[in-house]
C-alpha positions in Angstrom: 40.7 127.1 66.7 41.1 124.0 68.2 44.7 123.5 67.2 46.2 126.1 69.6 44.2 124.7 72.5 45.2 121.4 71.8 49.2 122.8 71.7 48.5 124.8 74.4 47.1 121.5 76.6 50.4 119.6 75.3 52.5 122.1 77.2 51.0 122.0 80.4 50.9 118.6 80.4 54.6 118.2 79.2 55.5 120.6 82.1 53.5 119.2 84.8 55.1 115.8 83.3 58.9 117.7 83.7 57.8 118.8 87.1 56.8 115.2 88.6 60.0 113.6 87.1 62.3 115.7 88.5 60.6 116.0 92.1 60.4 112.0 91.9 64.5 111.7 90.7 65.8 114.8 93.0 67.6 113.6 96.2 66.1 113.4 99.2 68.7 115.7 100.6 67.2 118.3 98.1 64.1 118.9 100.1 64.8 120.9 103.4 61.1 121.9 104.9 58.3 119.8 102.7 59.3 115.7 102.4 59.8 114.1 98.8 56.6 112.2 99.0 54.8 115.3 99.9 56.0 117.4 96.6 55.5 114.3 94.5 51.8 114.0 95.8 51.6 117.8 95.2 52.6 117.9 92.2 50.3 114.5 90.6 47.1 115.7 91.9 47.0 119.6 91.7 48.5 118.9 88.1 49.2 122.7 87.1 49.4 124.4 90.2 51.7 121.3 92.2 54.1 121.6 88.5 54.2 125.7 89.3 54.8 125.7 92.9 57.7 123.2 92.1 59.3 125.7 89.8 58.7 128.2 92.1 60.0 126.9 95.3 61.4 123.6 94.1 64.8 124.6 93.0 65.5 127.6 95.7 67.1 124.8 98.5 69.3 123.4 95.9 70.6 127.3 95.0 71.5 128.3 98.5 73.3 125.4 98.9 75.4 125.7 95.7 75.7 129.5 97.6 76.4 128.4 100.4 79.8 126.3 99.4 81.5 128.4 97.0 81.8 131.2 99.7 84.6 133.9 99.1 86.9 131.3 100.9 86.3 128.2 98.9 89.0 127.1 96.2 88.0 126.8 92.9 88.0 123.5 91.6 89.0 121.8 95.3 87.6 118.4 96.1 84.8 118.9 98.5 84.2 116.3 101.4 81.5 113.6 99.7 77.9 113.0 101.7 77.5 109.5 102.3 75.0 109.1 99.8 76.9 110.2 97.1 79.5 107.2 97.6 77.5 104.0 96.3 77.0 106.8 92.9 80.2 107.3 92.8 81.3 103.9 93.1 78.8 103.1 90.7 80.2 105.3 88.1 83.4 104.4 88.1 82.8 100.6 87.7 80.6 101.5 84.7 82.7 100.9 81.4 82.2 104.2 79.6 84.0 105.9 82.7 87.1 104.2 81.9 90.0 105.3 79.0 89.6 104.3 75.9 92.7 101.9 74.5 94.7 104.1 71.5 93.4 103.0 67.9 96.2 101.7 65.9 93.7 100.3 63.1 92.9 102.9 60.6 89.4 104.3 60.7 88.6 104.4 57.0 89.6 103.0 54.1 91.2 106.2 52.9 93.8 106.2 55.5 94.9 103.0 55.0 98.4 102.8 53.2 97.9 99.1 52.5 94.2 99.9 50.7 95.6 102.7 49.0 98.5 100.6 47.5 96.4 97.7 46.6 93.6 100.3 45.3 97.0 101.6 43.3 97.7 98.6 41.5 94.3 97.9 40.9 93.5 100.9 38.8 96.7 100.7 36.6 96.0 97.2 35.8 97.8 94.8 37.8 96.2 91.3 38.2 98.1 90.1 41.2 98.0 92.9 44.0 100.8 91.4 45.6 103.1 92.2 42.6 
């Protein structure tokens, strides 16, 4: 009996942990009526309650707004103006190397597709001693 009550502390705690991260690592453009600070307080000292009113009303400001843009009007896949804020992330990522193209691989990735290999492999098993003959 104590097993399930020891799972069943584990999730709450993993949610309320979920909750606080992503309050603390939303944008501050994300909250329209209650402040960051304010949900991040909320949230670490009512524990259960903060982490439920988070899902709750959390995530409704972010949904209107994704509503609010792709109107019957709006062009799929259009470039929409940036926020100042988003510039120094966008900068950011485009500096970082994995956002750039990778250079074509002319070197074989395995053995097995390697003529070379294969030919010296070749002579090998039929009993040459020099591979170069």
């Amino acid at each position: 009996m104590l097993l399930p009550g020891i799972l069943f502390a584990l999730f709450l705690a993993g949610g309320w942990l979920y909750c606080l991260t992503d309050a603390a690592l939303a944008p501050a453009t994300r909250f329209s009526r209650v402040p960051k600070g304010t949900w991040v307080a909320f949230i670490a000292l009512t524990f259960i309650v903060g982490a439920i009113a988070w899902l709750v009303s959390g995530r409704a400001p972010h949904g209107r707004r994704r509503a609010a843009t792709d109107g019957p009007g709006a062009v799929r896949g259009a470039q929409r103006p940036r926020r100042p804020e988003t510039a120094a992330a966008d900068a950011s990522v485009a500096r970082h190397p994995a956002s750039r193209p990778r250079p074509a691989r002319s070197v074989p990735l395995g053995p097995d597709d390697d003529p070379e290999f294969l030919r010296v492999l070749d002579q090998r098993i039929r009993g040459a001693s020099d591979p170069n003959e």
